[in-house]
N, C-alpha and C positions, 0 to 999 in steps of 0.2 A: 464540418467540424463535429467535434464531439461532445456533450455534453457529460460532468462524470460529480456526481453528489454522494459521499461519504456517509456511511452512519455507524452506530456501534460504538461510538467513544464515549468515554466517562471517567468516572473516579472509580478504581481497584485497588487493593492494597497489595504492597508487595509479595511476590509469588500468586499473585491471582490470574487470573484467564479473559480475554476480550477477545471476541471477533469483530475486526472492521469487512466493512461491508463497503463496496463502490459502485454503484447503477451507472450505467452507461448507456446513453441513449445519440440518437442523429445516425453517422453515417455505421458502415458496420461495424460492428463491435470487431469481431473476427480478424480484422486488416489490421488491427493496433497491437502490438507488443505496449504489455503492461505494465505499472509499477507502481510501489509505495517508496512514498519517501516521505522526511518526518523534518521539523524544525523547530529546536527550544529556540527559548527566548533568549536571546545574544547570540545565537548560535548559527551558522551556516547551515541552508539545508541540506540535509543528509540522504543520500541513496541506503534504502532500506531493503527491499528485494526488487524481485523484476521476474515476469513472467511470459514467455514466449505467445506466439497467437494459439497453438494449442494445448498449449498446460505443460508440455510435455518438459522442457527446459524452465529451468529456475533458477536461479542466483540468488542468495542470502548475503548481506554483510557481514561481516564477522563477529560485528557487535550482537547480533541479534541468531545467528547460526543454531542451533539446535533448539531455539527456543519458540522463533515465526516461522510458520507457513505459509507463502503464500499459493493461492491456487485460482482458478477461473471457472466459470461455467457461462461457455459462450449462449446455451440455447438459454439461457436465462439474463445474459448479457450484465454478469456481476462478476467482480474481480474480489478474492477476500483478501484479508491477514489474520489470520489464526496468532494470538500470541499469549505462549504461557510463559510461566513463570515471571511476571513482568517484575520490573525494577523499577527503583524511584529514578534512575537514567534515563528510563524509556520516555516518562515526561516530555510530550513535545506534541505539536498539531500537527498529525499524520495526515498526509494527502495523497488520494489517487492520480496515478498520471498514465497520460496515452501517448506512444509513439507510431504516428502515421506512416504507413508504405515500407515497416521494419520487422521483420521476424520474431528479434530477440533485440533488445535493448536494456543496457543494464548502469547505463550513464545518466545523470541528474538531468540534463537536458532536452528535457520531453515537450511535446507540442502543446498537449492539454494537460492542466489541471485543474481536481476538484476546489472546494473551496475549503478544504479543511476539517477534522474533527479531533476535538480534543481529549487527551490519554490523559491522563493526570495517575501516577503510580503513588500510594499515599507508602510509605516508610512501617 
């Protein structure tokens, strides 16, 4: 398994800028196709992007498209989300997640997730 701990969240006001950060530790980092996903309060969780095993391929929701990046650095074995411009929408506990023995995954249903970090976009 993998272990995967979140950091980088907090309170921004809106149009401000956060990078979440995802450490990844146990089996290789490398063999996982990556991703963020995010869940307000009442809310379903949401597929937010998704990062192939080498960076190379990414997928953005639509909701968040020009605005998150996400990217990887396997020899550091961290997954980010780069996200400007945030909105008081974006409000929700962003999680990293790992998909074992998979290229590219870009579906909500991942093997591992982190335990959460919270965005709060203040208005």
């Amino acid at each position: 398994q993998v272990q995967l701990v979140e950091s980088g969240g907090g309170l921004v006001q809106a149009g401000g800028s956060l990078r979440l950060s995802c450490a990844a530790s146990g089996r290789t980092f490398s063999n996982y196709a990556m991703g963020w996903s995010r869940q307000a309060p009442g809310k379903e969780r949401e597929f937010v992007a998704a990062i192939s095993w080498s960076g190379a391929t990414t997928k953005h929701a639509n909701s968040v498209k020009g605005r998150f990046t996400i990217s990887r650095d396997n020899a550091k074995n961290t997954v980010y989300l780069q996200m400007n411009s945030l909105k008081p929408e974006d409000t929700a506990v962003y999680y990293c997640a790992a998909k074992q023995y998979t290229f590219y995954y870009d579906r909500n249903d991942y093997d591992y997730w982190g335990q959460g970090t919270q965005v709060t976009v203040s208005s």
